[in-house]
N, C-alpha and C positions, 0 to 999 in steps of 0.2 A: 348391315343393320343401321349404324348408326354414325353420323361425320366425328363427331368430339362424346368423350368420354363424360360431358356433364349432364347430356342428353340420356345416358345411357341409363336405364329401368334399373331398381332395385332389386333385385331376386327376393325373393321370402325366407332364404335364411338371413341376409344383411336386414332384413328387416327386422327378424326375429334377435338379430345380435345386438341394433341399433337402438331396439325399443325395450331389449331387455324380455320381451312377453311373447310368448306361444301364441295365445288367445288372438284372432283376428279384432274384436272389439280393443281388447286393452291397449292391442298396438294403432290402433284410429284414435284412443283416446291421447295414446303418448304425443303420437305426431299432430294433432290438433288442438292438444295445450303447450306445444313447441313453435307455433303457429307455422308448422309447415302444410302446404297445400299436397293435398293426395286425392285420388280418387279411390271409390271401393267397388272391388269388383264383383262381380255377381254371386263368388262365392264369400262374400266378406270380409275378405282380406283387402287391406292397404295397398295402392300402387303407388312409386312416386317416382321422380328422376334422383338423380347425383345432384342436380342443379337447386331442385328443389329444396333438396336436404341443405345441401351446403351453403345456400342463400335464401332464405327463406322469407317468404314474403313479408313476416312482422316486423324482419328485420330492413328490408329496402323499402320501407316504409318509415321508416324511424328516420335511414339517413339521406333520405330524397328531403323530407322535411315537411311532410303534407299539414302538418300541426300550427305552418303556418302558411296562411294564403294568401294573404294579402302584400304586395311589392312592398319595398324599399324607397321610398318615394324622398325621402331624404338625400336617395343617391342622385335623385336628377340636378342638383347646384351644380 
């Protein structure tokens, strides 16, 4: 299946533990005001990795630092 366990898909019940919700929609609502990236799958339910959950893009966003773009120009003295 898979090399590392971050990789590794959620099942639909960890989803259903994770988000608290039966409902396919409530559970796309939870994870997309958690700002974790999923995809939905044909029957409308949530997919998403370990990786995803547990790192989630709102947050490697916050600590990459994207908020600021422009150099340190200070630093070149």
């Amino acid at each position: 299946m898979s090399d590392s366990p971050e990789n590794d898909i959620i099942s639909d019940a960890d989803i259903e533990t994770l988000t608290g919700y039966k409902n396919p929609s409530k559970q796309c609502r939870s994870l997309r005001d958690a700002g974790i990236f999923f995809i939905t799958r044909r029957d409308g339910r949530p997919r998403t990795t370990w990786e995803h959950f547990n790192n989630p893009l709102s947050q490697r966003q916050k600590i990459i630092g994207c908020g600021n773009p422009e150099p340190n120009f200070g630093a070149l003295d």
